[in-house]
N, C-alpha and C positions, 0 to 999 in steps of 0.2 A: 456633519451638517447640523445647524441650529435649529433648534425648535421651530422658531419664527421663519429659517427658510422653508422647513418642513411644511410648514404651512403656507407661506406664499407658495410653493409650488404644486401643493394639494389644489389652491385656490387657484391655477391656472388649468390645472388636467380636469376640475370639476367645470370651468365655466365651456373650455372646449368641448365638453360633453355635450355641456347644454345647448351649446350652439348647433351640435351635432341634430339632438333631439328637436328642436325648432323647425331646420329644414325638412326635417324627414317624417312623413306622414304614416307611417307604417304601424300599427298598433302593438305588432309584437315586437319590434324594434324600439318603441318606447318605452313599453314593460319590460325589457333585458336592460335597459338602460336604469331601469330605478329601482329594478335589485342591485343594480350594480351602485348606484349612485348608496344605496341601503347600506350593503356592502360595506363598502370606504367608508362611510358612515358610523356606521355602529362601532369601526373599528376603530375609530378617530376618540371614542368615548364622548363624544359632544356637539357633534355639528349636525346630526339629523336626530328625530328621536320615532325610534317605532312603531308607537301609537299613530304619527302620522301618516303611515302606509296602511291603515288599514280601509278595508275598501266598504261603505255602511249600506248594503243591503240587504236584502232577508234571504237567510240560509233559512233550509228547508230540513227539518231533522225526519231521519227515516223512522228510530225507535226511540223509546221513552220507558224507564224503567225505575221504582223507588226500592234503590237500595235497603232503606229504612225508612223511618218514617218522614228522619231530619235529611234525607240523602236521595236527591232526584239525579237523575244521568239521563242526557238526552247525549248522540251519538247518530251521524250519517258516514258514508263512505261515498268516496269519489276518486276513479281507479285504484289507487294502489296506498291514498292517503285515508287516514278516520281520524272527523275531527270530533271530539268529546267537550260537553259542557256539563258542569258541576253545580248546581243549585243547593247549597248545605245551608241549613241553617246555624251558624255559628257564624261570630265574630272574629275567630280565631285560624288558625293551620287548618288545610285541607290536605289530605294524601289518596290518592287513586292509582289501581296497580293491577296489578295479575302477577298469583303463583300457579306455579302446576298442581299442588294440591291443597291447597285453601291453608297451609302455613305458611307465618309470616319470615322464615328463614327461606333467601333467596327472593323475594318477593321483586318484581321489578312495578318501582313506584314513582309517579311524578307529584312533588310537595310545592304547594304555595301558600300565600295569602297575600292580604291587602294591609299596610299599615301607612297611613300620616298621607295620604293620597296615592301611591304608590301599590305595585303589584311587583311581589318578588316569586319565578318560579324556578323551579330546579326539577330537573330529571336525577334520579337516588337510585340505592337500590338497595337491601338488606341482604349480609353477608350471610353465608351459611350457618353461620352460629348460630343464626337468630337473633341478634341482638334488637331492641324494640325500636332502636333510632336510624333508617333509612342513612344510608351514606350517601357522599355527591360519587353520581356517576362522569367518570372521567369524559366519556362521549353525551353531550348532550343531545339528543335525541328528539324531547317531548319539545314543541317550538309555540309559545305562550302567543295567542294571539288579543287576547284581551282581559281585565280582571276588572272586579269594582264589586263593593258591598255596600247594603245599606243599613238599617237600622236593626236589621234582625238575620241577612242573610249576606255569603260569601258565594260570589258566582265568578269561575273561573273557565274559559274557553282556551282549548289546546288541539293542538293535532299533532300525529306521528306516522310513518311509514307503518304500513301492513307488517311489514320483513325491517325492521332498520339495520339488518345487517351487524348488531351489537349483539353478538349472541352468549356474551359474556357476562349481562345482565341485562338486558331485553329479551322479553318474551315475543314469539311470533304469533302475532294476531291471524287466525285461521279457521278452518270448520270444527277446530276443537273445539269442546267443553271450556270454556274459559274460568277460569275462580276468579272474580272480579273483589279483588282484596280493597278496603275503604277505611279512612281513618279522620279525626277531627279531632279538634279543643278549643275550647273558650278563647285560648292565648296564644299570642302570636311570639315569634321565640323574641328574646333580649335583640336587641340592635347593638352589634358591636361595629368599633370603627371601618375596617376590613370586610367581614363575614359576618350574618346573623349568629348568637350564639344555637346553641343546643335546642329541639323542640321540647317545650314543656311538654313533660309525663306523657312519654311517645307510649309508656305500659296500657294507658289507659286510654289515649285516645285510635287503637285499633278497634274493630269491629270484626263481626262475623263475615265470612265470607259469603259472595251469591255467585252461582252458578247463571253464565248466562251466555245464550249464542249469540254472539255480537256477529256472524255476518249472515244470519238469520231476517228472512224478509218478509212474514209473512205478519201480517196486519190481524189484530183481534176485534175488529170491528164490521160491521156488517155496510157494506156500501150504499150509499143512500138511493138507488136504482130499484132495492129488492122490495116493493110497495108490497109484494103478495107474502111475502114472509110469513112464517108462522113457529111457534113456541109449542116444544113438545118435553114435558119434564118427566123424567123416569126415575123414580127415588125406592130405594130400601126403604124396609118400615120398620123401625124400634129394633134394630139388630145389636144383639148384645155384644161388645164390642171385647174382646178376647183378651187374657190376663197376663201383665209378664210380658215377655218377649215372645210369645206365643204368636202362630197366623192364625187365620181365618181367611177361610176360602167360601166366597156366600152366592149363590144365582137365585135370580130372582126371574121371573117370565113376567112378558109384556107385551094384552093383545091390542093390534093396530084398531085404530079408529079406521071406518071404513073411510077409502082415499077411492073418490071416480076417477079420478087417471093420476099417470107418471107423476113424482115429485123429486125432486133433489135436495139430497141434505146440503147445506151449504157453510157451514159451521155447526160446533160441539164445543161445549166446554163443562167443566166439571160446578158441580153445586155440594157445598159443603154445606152440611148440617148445624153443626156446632163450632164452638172455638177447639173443641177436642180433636175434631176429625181429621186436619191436617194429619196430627201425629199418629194416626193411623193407616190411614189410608194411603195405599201404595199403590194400586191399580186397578184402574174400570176396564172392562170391554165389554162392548155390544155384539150383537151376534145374531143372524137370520136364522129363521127357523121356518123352513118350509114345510116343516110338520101339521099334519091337520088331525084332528080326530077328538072323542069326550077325553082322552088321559090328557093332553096337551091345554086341554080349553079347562082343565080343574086346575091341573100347577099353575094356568096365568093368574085363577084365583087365591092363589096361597100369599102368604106372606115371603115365600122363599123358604129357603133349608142352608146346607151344610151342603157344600160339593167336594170334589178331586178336580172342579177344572168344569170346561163346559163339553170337551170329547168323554166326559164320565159320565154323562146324560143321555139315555139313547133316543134321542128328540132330533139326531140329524142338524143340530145348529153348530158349524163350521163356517159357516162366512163371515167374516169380520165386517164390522160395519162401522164402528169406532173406535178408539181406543187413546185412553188415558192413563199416563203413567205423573209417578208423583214428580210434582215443579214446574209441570206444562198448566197454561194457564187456556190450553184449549188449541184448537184450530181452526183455520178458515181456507176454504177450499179456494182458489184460483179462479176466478173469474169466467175461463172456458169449460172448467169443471165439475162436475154436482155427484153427488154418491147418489143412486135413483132408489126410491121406495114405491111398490105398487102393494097397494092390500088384497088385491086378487091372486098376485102372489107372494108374497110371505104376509101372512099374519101376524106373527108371534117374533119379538123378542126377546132373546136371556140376557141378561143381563151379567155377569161376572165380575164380583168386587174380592179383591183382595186387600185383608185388613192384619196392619204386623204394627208395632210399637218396636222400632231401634231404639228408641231414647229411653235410657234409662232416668233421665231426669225429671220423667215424665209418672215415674211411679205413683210420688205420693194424690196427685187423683185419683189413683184406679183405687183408692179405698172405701169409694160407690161403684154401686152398678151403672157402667154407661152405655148409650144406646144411641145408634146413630143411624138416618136414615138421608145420606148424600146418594147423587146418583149423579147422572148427566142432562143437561140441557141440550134439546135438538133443535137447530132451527133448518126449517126446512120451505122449500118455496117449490110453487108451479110453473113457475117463469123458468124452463127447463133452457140448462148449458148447452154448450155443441158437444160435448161429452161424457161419455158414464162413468165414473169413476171403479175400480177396484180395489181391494187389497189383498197382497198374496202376504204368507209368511213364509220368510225362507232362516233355515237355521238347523239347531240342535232337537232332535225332540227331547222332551222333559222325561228321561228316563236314567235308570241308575247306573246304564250302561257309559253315561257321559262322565266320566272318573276326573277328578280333578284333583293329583296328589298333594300329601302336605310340603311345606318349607321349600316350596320353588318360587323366585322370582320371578320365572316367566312359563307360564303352560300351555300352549297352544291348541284351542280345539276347532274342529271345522264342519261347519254344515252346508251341505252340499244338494241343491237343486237341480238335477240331472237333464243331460241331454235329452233324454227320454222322455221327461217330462217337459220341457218346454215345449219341444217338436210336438208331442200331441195335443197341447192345449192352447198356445199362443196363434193369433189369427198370421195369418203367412205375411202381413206387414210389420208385424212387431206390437212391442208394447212400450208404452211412453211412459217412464218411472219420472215421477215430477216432485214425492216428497218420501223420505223415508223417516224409521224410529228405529234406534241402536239398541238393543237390551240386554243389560246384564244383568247380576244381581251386587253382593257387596265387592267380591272380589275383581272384581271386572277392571280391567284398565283401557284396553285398545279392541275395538270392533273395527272393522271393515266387509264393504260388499263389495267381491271381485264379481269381475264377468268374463270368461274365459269362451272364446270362438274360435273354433277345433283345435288347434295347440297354442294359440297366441291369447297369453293373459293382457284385457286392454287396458284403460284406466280407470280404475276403481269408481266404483258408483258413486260409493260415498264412506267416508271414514272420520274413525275421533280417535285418536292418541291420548285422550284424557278423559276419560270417562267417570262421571259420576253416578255413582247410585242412585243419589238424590237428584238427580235433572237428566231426566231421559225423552226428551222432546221430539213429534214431528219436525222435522226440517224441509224447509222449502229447498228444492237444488235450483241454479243460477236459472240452469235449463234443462228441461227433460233426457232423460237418456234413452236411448232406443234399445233393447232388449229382442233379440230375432227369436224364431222358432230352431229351436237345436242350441242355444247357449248354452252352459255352466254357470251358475248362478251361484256364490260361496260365500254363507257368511262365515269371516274369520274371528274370531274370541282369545285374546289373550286376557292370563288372570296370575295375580298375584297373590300365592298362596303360602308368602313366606313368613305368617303371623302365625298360622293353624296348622297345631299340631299333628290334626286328625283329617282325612281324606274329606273330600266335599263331595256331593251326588247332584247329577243331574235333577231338578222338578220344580215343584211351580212357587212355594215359599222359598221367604228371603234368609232362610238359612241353609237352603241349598243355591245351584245356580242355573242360570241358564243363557241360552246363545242364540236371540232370535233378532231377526232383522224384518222388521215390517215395511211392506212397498206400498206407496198408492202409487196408482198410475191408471193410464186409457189407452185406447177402450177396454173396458171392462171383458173378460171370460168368465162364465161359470163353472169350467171344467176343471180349473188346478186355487185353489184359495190354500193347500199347505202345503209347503215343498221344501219337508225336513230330510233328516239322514241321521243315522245313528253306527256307531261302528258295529260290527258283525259279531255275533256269540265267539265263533273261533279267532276273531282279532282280538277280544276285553282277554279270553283265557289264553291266549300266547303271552298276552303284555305284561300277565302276574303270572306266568312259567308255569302253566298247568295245562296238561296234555287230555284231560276228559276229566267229567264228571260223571258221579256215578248217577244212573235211572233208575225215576221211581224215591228219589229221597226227598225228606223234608225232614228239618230244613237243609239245602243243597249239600251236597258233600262230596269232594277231591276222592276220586280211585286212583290217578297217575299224574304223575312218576311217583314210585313208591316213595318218594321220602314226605309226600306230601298229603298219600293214600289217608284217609280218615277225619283229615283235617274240614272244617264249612269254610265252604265260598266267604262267608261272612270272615269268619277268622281271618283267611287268607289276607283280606282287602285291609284289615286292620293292622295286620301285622307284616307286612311286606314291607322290604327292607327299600322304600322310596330313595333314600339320600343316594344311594348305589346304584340304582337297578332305574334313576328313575329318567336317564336317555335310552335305554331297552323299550320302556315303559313310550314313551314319547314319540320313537322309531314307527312302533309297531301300531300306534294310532293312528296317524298320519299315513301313513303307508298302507294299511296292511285292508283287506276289504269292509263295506260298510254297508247300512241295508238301507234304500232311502224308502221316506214314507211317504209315495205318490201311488198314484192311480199309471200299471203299466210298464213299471221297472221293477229290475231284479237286483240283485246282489252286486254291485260294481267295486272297482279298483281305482283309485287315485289317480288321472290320466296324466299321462310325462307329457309336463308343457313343456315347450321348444324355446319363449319365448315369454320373460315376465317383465312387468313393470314396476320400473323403474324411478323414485322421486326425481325430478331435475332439478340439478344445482343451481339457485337464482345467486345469490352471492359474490360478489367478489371483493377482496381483500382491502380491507380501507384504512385510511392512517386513521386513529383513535386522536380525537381531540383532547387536549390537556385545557385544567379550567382556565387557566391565563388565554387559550387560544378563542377566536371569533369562531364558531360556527359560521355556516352560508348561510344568510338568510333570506327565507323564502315568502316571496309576498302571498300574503291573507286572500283568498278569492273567494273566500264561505262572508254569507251576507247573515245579518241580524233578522230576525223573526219577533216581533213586536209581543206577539201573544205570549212567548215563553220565556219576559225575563222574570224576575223573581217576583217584583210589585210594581204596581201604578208608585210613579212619584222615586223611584228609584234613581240616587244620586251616584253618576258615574265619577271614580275617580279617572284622575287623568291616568292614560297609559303610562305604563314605565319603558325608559328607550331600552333597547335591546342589551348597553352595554352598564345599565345599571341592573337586570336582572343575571345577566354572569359577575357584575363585580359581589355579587350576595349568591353567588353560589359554591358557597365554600372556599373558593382560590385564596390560597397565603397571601399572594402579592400580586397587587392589582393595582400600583399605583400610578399614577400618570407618564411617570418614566418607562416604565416597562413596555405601560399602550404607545407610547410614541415608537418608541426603538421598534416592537411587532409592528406595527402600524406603518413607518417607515419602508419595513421589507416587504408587504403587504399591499403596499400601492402601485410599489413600481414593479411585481411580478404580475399583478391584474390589471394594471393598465399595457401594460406588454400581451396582455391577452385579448384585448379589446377589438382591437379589428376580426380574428378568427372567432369569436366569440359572437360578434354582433351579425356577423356573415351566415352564421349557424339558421 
C-alpha cells in the first residue's frame, strides 16, 4: 500500500471514530477514545502532537525536598503511578534517578532538557561499569508530561509506575530507603540529524546522592488549627565535640516547667548549633524520668557529663519520649495523636546526644577546639488528641553478646519481643503501631519488623532492604497495625560485614552496631517501653565451640575442651576461624536459646512457625520496547499548581509531541519510512481492537 493510501485510510478510521465519540456521552468512553486517538497519533510521527493532551489543572504535590541548593524535587503519588517535577537551575541537561547504593554504576536514570522550544526526554540507565554517560534504556518507562525553562531555570514534569515491571534497569519505587541519584550542566548535548550527540561532561555534572523516603507522608509543618501551641527548646551547653573518629555519648537532665494539666507533644525536630554539627551529630533521644529527689534536681542543674547510654544512669529514665537520628528533619505526630506530658508526673528529662565524625574530610577543622550545644525543639499544645501516644523499643540489646562476624555478605541477627511480654502489658484490644524507626549502625543493610501470632508469621509491619546509615527516619505506615496481647514482635537486622576484617560488637557507638526497631503507636501502656532479647551465655559459647569457662577469672578464660583450656574469651572471639565455622556460628544464633529483656520472661527458644510470609509476585512478563517502537500513551491527569513553577513571568516552550521526544532518544533509525511501515501494522491490530476495547 502507498503512503497516501495509508493515509487516506488512517483519515477514514480516525473520522469514524469521531463520529463514534460525538454520539456517545459517556466520559470514560471519550477518554479511551483519545488515548487511542494519541495512540495512532504519536505513532503517525505527525498528525497529533502531545502537548495537546495535556489536561491544565492544578496538581497537588504531597512532598517537597532540595536536593541541593540548585535542585528542588516536588513528587505526589496517585495509586500505583509518582509523578515527579524537577526545578534545576540550569540552562542545560537534567538527570534524576535512583541507585541501591548512592553509586552511579547501575543507576536507573531519566535525562532531559529543553533546547530551540522543544523538550527532549529519555528514560537511561548506567551500566555496571559505571560509566559517567546514562545509556538509552530499551523500555521506556519515565512518560514526559511537560517541560519548559526560562531565563535561569529547567523545569521538567514526568511520572512512572511504582513497579514498571523493567527490573533490568528500573528501580522499584517502595518503603525503601531510596538513594535519589541527580545530575545537571550548563549544556545541552550537540543536536545531531537522527539522535542528540553525547551529554556534555556527564564526569562533572553528577552529584552527591540524597537519601530519601519517597512514599513517606508525614508533613513537617504544624497545622494552622493548633492556636495553643507552644515551643519548648532543650539544648547541650558548650560540649566539647570529640576528636577523630572518636564518639561521644553526652546526657544532659531537663526539669519540666510546671504544666496545670495534660499536654501533647505534637511534633519534634532537631536544632543544630553550628554549620559543624551536622557532621557530628548522629543521635538525640529524650527520655522520662520519673525520678524525684535533691540528687535528680542537682544533675538537671549541671551542664551534663559523659554517659554509657541513658540505662547507665540510675535515675529510672527508660521511656522514650523522642527520638532523632541523623537525616530526619523531625516529626509530626498525626492529627488523632499527641505524646502526653504532665509535670505532676514526670518532672525531669535526659536528654541523650550521641556525637561520632565518619567524615574524614572533615578533619582539618578539628584543628580548634569545637563546642556545640544542638538539642531538640518541642512543640507541644493543650488542645489534647483522642489519643496517647507511645513508644516501645523492640530489638537487640547493645551488648557484646550480639557478635557480628567478619567477611560475610549476609549476617542475620534477631531481636525478639516475647509472648510473655506482650500478654502482660498490651491492653486486651491491642495496640495501634502507626509510625516506626529502623536502626542500624554502618553495616546495616535490611531491618524488618515481623509479627508472629501463635505459629502463623503475618505481614511485616514494616521493612527497608536498603538501609542507610545516614537516613534513618520515623516513617509514617499507610495505616496503623494492630499488635494483640500474646504477639511475637521481631526485629530482623541483616549486615554486611564483608569489608572488616575483625568481628563487630553489639553497643551504642557507631563503630559497633546495633538492632533496634522503635514503634509509636496508641493507646499508650506504661508497663513494657523496652522489649529486647539477646542470645543466652550457653548459645554465644556453643557458636565459638567452647564447652565452659573457667570461675572466678579475669580476664575471662576457656577450661574446656582441653584444646582450648587457657585460652581468653577475648582471644577466642579474635581468632576463631569465622570463614569455616561461620554457618555453625549462624545455626547456633538463630536457633539456639536467648534471654529477653522484659519485665516477666525467662529464657526462651526460637518458636517453629508453621507458616511464613511470603512477598507476592506483582509482575508479569512484558515485551521490552525497542527505541524505534511507540510506547502506550497514557493521558496526563495531574493538574498544574500556579504557586510551584519556578518564576513569575516564566515562558513556556511548546510541548514536544510524543514522537519527537523518542525520535531523540538514541534510536539509529527513525526515519519516516520505517514510522510508516510500524505505523501501518500498528493501526490495523488496534483498530481491530477497538470495539472489545471500548466495551471494556
Amino acid at each position: 500500500m502507498a503512503p497516501s493510501q495509508r493515509y487516506s485510510s488512517l483519515s477514514l478510521s480516525l473520522s469514524s471514530l469521531s463520529s463514534l465519540i460525538t454520539h456517545l456521552k459517556t466520559g470514560l468512553f471519550i477518554r479511551k477514545c483519545l488515548v487511542l486517538l494519541a495512540f495512532v497519533g504519536s505513532s503517525s510521527g505527525a498528525l497529533l502532537s502531545y502537548g495537546s493532551l495535556e489536561y491544565d489543572a492544578a496538581i497537588q504535590w504531597d512532598h517537597v525536598v532540595d536536593l541541593n541548593e540548585d535542585f528542588r524535587l516536588h513528587w505526589t503519588i496517585i495509586n500505583q503511578d509518582i509523578t515527579f517535577e524537577l526545578q534545576v537551575r540550569t540552562l542545560g541537561y537534567v538527570g534524576f534517578g535512583f541507585s541501591k547504593d548512592g553509586k552511579i554504576a547501575g543507576a536507573d536514570m531519566a535525562v532531559g532538557w529543553v533546547e530551540g522550544g522543544h523538550t527532549f526526554f529519555q528514560d537511561r540507565y548506567v551500566d555496571l561499569k559505571g560509566s559517567p554517560e546514562p545509556h538509552i534504556d530499551p523500555s521506556q518507562d519515565y512518560i514526559l508530561i511537560k517541560g519548559y525553562e526560562n531565563s535561569t531555570h529547567t523545569l521538567l514534569r514526568f511520572r512512572r509506575k511504582l513497579d514498571t515491571c523493567d527490573h533490568d534497569h528500573d528501580m522499584i519505587i517502595n518503603n525503601n530507603t531510596m538513594r535519589v541519584m541527580f545530575m545537571y550542566n550548563d549544556e545541552d548535548p550537540p543536536r545531531g540529524l537522527v539522535t542528540p550527540g553525547p551529554l556534555p561532561n556527564p564526569e562533572e555534572a553528577w552529584r552527591t546522592y540524597k537519601s530519601v523516603l519517597l512514599l513517606q507522608k508525614s508533613p513537617l509543618y504544624l497545622p494552622h488549627y493548633e492556636p495553643s501551641a507552644r515551643v519548648l527548646e532543650l539544648r547541650n551547653q558548650e560540649v566539647e565535640l570529640p576528636y577523630g573518629d572518636d564518639s561521644l555519648l553526652w546526657c544532659k537532665l531537663f526539669k519540666l516547667d510546671k504544666l496545670d494539666k495534660k499536654h501533647h507533644i505534637v511534633k519534634y525536630e532537631p536544632i543544630f548549633d553550628s554549620s559543624w554539627s551536622y557532621h557530628y551529630l548522629q543521635q538525640i533521644t529524650l527520655y522520662e524520668c520519673p525520678t524525684i529527689g535533691s540528687e535528680i534536681e542537682k544533675l538537671s542543674r549541671d551542664v551534663g557529663h559523659m554517659c554509657m547510654g541513658a540505662s547507665s544512669l540510675p535515675l529510672g529514665c527508660n521511656a522514650i519520649v523522642a527520638s532523632w537520628t541523623r537525616g530526619s528533619e523531625g516529626f509530626v505526630f498525626p492529627s488523632e495523636v499527641g505524646y502526653p506530658i504532665e509535670s505532676q508526673h514526670v518532672k525531669y528529662f535526659l536528654m541523650e546526644t550521641h556525637y561520632s565524625n565518619l567524615q574524614a574530610t572533615f578533619e582539618p577543622y578539628q584543628m580548634r577546639r569545637m563546642t556545640d550545644s544542638s538539642g531538640l525543639k518541642i512543640v507541644f499544645t493543650q488542645d489534647l488528641r483522642p489519643h496517647d501516644a507511645g513508644v516501645l523499643s523492640i530489638g537487640m540489646d547493645p551488648n557484646w553478646r550480639h557478635i557480628i562476624p567478619p567477611g560475610q555478605k549476609r549476617v542475620v541477627s534477631l531481636g525478639q519481643c516475647l509472648e510473655d511480654c506482650t500478654g502482660a502489658a498490651f491492653p486486651s484490644q491491642g495496640i495501634n503501631i502507626f509510625a516506626v524507626m529502623m536502626r542500624s549502625h554502618q553495616i546495616g543493610k535490611e531491618i524488618k519488623l515481623r509479627q508472629i501470632r501463635q505459629a502463623e508469621e503475618l505481614f511485616p509491619i514494616a521493612y527497608d532492604n536498603n538501609v542507610d546509615a545516614n537516613y534513618q527516619d520515623f516513617r509514617r505506615l499507610a495505616h496503623p497495625v494492630r499488635s494483640l496481647p500474646g504477639d511475637r514482635l521481631v526485629a530482623e537486622c541483616i549486615y554486611d560485614s564483608s569489608s572488616r576484617k575483625a568481628i563487630t560488637l553489639g553497643g551504642l557507638t557507631m563503630k559497633e552496631e546495633t538492632c533496634t526497631v522503635l514503634t509509636l503507636y496508641y493507646p499508650r501502656q506504661k508497663r513494657l517501653t523496652t522489649c529486647h532479647s539477646l542470645p543466652s551465655l550457653p548459645t554465644v559459647l556453643h557458636s565459638l565451640g567452647i564447652e565452659q569457662l573457667a570461675t572466678n577469672s579475669n580476664p575471662v578464660v576457656i577450661s574446656s575442651p582441653p584444646q582450648l583450656a587457657g585460652m581468653t574469651l577475648e582471644t577466642r572471639l579474635l581468632s576463631y576461624d569465622w570463614e569455616n565455622q561461620f554457618g555453625k556460628f549462624q545455626e547456633a544464633t538463630l536457633h539456639g536459646t536467648f534471654k529477653p529483656i522484659c519485665s516477666g520472661a525467662h529464657n526462651e527458644v526460637v518458636p517453629n512457625i508453621t507458616k511464613t510470609y511470603k512477598e507476592p509476585r506483582r509482575c508479569k512478563p512484558k515485551r521490552l520496547f525497542v527505541t524505534e517502537t511507540i510506547p502506550q500513551l497514557e493521558l496526563p491527569v495531574l493538574r498544574d499548581t500556579e504557586s510551584n513553577h519556578i518564576g513569575e513571568g516564566s515562558v513556556r516552550s511548546s510541548r514536544s509531541s510524543f514522537i519527537e521526544t523518542l525520535a531523540l532518544s538514541g534510536s539509529e533509525s527513525s526515519s519516516s519510512r520505517h514510522r510508516l511501515a510500524f505505523f501501518g501494522l500498528h493501526v490495523i491490530s488496534m483498530l481491530s481492537l477497538v470495539p472489545l476495547w471500548l466495551a471494556s
